[in-house]
LOROSE-691518 format. One line per 3 residues: their letters; for each residue x, y negated, z of C-alpha. Coordinates in nm, 4 decimals. Example, Ala and Ser with C-alpha at 12.3 -4.5 7.8 and 13.67 -1.06 7.14 Angstrom:
<pts>
AS = 1.2300,0.4500,0.7800 | 1.3670,0.1060,0.7140
</pts>
This chain:
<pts>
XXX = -2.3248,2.8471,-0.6548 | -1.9694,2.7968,-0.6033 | -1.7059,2.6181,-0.8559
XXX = -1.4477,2.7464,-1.0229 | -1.1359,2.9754,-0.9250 | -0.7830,2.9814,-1.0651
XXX = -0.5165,3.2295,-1.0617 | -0.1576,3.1143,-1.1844 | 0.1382,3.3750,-1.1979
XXX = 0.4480,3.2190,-1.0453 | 0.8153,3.3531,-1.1758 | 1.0163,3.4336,-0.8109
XXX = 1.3136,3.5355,-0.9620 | 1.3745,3.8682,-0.8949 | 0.9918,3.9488,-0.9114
XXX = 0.6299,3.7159,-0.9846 | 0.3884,3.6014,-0.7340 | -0.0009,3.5035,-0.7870
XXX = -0.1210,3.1900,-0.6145 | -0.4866,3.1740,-0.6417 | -0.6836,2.8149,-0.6021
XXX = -1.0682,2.8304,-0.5454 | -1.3122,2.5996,-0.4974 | -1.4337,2.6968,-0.1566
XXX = -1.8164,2.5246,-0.1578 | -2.0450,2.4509,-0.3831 | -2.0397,2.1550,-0.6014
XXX = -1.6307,2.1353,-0.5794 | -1.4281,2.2097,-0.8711 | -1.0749,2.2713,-0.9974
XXX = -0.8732,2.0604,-1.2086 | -0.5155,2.1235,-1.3719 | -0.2968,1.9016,-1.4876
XXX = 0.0580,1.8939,-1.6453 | 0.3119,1.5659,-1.5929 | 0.6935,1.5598,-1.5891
XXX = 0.7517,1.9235,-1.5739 | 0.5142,2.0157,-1.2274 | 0.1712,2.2174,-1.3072
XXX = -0.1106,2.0695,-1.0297 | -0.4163,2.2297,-0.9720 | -0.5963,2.0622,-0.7442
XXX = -0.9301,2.1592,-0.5389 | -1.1766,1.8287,-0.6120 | -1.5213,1.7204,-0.4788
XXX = -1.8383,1.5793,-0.6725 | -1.6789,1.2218,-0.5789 | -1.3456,1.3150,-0.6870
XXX = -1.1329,1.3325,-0.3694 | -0.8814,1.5911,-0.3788 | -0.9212,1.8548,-0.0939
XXX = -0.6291,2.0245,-0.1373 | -0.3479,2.0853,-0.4057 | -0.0873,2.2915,-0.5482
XXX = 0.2012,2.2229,-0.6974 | 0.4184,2.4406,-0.8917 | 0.6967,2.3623,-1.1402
XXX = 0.5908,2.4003,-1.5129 | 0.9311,2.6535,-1.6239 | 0.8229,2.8817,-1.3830
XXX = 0.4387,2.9271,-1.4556 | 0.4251,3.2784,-1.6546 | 0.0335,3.2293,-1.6746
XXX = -0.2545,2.9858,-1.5580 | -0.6114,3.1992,-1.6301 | -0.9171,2.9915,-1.5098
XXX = -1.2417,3.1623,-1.4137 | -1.5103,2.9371,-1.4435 | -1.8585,3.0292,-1.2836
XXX = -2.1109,3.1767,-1.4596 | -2.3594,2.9447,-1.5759 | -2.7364,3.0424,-1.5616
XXX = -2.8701,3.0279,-1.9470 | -3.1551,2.8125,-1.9298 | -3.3783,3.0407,-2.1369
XXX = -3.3442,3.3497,-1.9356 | -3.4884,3.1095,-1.6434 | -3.8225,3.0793,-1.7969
</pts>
């Protein structure tokens, strides 16, 4: 099963753009984080190297909506 995805809605002046950040194989995951005024959101593996990041600047972030994955109940598996 795949990780997590991770839309954030960008103001580009005149109009807003959606950047979306997925985790692209399983076991990978996305993390956010906020420091100094920049949003991250970075695409991280089971160790924790970073695979790839975004960076946008925290006055113009309208929204930030995480997806997580559906986990499997472990009571409908039995």
């Amino acid at each position: 099963m795949k990780g997590d995805r991770v839309e954030i809605v960008v103001d580009a002046g005149d109009s807003t753009r959606t950047y979306e950040v997925v985790a692209t194989r399983a076991g990978r995951r996305v993390e956010i984080a906020v420091r100094r005024g920049v949003v991250e959101v970075t695409e991280v593996t089971r160790s924790g190297t970073a695979v790839r990041t975004a960076r946008f600047m925290a006055n113009r972030v309208l929204a930030l909506v995480e997806h997580p994955v559906p986990r499997a109940d472990p009571q409908d598996a039995a």
